[in-house]
C-alpha angles and dihedrals in degrees: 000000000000125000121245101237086045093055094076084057095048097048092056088046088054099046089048097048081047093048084047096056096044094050089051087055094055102113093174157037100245094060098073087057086074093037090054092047092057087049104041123080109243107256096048091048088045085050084063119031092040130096139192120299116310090012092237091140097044096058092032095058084057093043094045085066093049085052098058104075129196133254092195121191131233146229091004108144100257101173096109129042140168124206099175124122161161126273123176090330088313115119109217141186087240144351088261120115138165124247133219113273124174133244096000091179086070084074101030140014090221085055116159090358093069091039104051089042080050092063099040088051084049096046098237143092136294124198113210104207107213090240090073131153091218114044125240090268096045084049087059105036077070093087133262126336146093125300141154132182140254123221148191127193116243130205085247101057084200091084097052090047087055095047095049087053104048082048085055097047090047095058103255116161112209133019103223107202114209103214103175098077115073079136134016119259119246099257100184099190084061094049094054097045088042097230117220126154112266107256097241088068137065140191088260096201092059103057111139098010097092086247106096109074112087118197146161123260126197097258109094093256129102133271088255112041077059091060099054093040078064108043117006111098109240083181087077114142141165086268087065089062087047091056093044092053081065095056100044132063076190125108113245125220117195104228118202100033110146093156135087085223104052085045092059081046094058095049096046078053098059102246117161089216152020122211118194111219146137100212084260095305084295101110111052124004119231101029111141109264106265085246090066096037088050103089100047084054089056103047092060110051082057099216080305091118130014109261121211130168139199142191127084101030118147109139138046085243086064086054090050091048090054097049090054094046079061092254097151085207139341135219138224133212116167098034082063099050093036091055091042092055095054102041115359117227098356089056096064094041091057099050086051087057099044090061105036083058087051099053102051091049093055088047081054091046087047101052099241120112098194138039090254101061089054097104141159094272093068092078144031119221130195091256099054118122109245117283115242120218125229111246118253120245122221 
C-alpha cells in the first residue's frame, strides 16, 4: 500500500509515464494538434488553430493538397536519396523550414529556445517572428544554426531599423517582410476569447521601446488587433521595401504574395526571395489555399527569385506537391506550436523528423532520389489540361 504523503509523487510519476507513451505512439503530424487543444488554455489554443472569419481559407489550405495527385515512376534505383539543399546560399539537410510563429512561450515555457535548438538539431532553418516571446539575442545565445528574421513594419520606422540591426548583430541570415498585414484579420476566435497576452509574458523585442506590453482595451476587439491598430504601418508600400533594402546587408524575402502580379513587383524590387503564404488563412477569407496560388507565383518571377510557400502543410507528400509545383522549400507554422505544446523540443523535433521521413519515402515511391528531379510531371492537378494519350501502334 502506498503511503499517503508518497501518492501525490506517484501520481505525477504515472501521468508522466503515461504523457511519455503517448507521445512515443504519435505517427503524424496531425495528432499533436489534439494533444495541444486538451493542454492549452482555450484562448491560447484558439490564438493558434484558429483562422479569419468563416475559416474557408483555413480548411481549404489543407483540402487543396487532397485534391494534386501523383504519376509516380517505376523501377528507378531509389536506395539511396538525398533530400539536402540549398536555401538562400545556405546548404540544408530538406527543404523543410519553420516558419515564424508568434509568442511560442504560450505553448511552452521553453518557447523559441526549444524551437530554434530544434531546428539546428534538425539542419534547417527557424524564423523568429518579431512578436516573440524570446528576443533575437536570447534566439542566438541558443547555440549554432540557421536562422532569419521576420518584420513588420512599424509606424516608427525606428523600431524596425533597431530590430534589423540587432538581427544583423546576432547573426541572422534573411528579413522576411511580412507584407499581408497592413490590418489585423477578423479572427473571430480571438475576438470572443479577448486575446490578450498572458501577464507573465512580454513581446520580448520590444523591451524598452514602449511597444511590448500588449493589453485589452475596452472596444470588442482583441488585444491584439489593439496593438497593431496602434503600431503596425498600413501605409506600407513597395518603396518601403526599397528603403529597407538601404539599411540591411540582409536579403530580403516578401512574405504573404499569392498573385502573378505581386510576384513580377517583388522581382522589379529587388527581393531574394517570394513566400507564398496566407498568413495561415488568418488575414483575408477566401482567399485560394497557398498550395493553389503557388504555381502562378512561380510562373512570374520567372526563376528570378526562389519561390517557397507555407500554410497547410501536414505530410511529406505536402512537401513533394510543393517541390513540383517548383516551391524551393516550404515552411510550417502550427505543426510547430501544436508539438511544442505537447511536448516541448522534442516535439518539434519530432515533427521535423516525421516529415522529413515522409518526404523522402514519397520521393522513393515516386521514383526521384534528390530534390531536383522532383518536377511538374510528378503530379496532375484540377486545373491540368487533359492528358493525351499516345497513340497505340499495331
Amino acid at each position: 500500500m502506498i503511503p499517503r504523503e508518497l501518492l501525490p509523487n506517484v501520481l505525477i510519476l504515472l501521468s508522466s509515464l503515461f504523457s511519455s507513451q503517448r507521445m512515443e505512439e504519435i505517427t503524424n503530424v496531425m495528432e499533436y494538434e489534439e494533444i495541444a487543444r486538451q493542454k492549452l488554455p482555450k484562448m491560447v489554443y484558439d490564438y493558434y488553430a484558429s483562422g479569419a472569419e468563416d475559416q474557408w481559407t483555413l480548411e481549404e489550405n489543407r483540402n487543396a493538397f487532397s485534391r494534386i495527385l501523383f504519376r509516380p515512376r517505376i523501377l528507378v534505383d531509389v536506395s539511396n536519396i538525398d533530400l539536402t539543399t540549398t536555401v538562400m546560399g545556405f546548404k540544408i539537410s530538406m527543404p523543410i523550414m519553420i516558419a515564424p510563429t508568434a509568442m511560442q512561450k504560450m505553448a511552452h515555457p521553453d518557447g523559441e529556445y526549444a524551437t530554434a535548438r530544434a531546428a539546428s538539431a534538425a539542419g534547417t532553418i527557424m524564423t523568429l517572428s518579431s512578436l516573440a516571446t524570446s528576443s533575437i539575442e536570447e534566439v542566438a545565445s541558443t547555440g549554432p544554426g540557421i536562422r532569419f528574421f521576420q518584420l513588420y513594419v512599424y509606424k516608427d520606422r525606428n523600431v524596425a531599423a533597431q530590430l534589423v540591426r540587432r538581427a544583423e548583430r546576432a547573426g541572422f541570415k534573411a528579413i522576411v517582410l511580412t507584407v499581408d498585414t497592413p490590418r489585423l484579420g477578423r479572427r473571430e476566435a480571438d475576438i470572443k476569447n479577448r486575446f490578450a497576452l498572458p501577464p507573465s509574458l512580454t513581446l520580448k523585442n520590444f523591451e524598452g521601446l514602449d511597444l511590448g506590453k500588449m493589453t485589452v482595451d475596452k472596444t470588442s476587439d482583441s488585444g491584439l488587433a489593439s496593438y497593431f491598430v496602434g503600431q503596425v504601418d498600413p501605409m506600407l508600400s513597395w518603396k518601403d521595401v526599397k528603403w529597407l533594402q538601404t539599411i540591411t546587408f540582409l536579403p530580403i524575402l516578401v512574405k504573404g504574395v499569392l498573385t502573378a502580379e505581386d510576384a513580377k513587383l517583388a522581382v522589379q524590387n529587388g527581393v531574394a526571395g517570394i513566400i507564398v503564404s496566407n498568413h495561415g488563412a488568418r488575414q483575408l477569407d477566401y482567399v485560394p489555399a497557398t498550395i493553389t496560388a503557388l504555381e502562378e507565383v512561380v510562373k512570374a518571377a520567372e526563376g528570378r527569385v526562389p519561390v517557397f510557400l507555407d500554410g497547410g502543410v501536414r505530410r511529406g507528400t505536402d512537401v513533394f506537391k510543393a517541390l513540383a509545383l517548383g516551391a524551393s522549400g516550404v515552411f510550417i507554422g502550427r505543426p510547430v506550436v501544436f508539438s511544442l505544446a505537447a511536448d516541448g523540443e522534442a516535439g518539434v523535433r519530432k515533427v521535423l523528423h516525421m516529415l522529413r521521413d515522409e518526404l523522402e519515402l514519397t520521393m522513393a515511391l515516386s521514383g526521384c532520389t534528390s530534390i531536383e528531379e522532383i518536377t511538374r510531371n510528378h503530379i496532375i492537378t484540377d486545373w491540368d489540361p487533359p492528358r493525351s494519350l499516345p497513340s497505340s501502334r499495331l
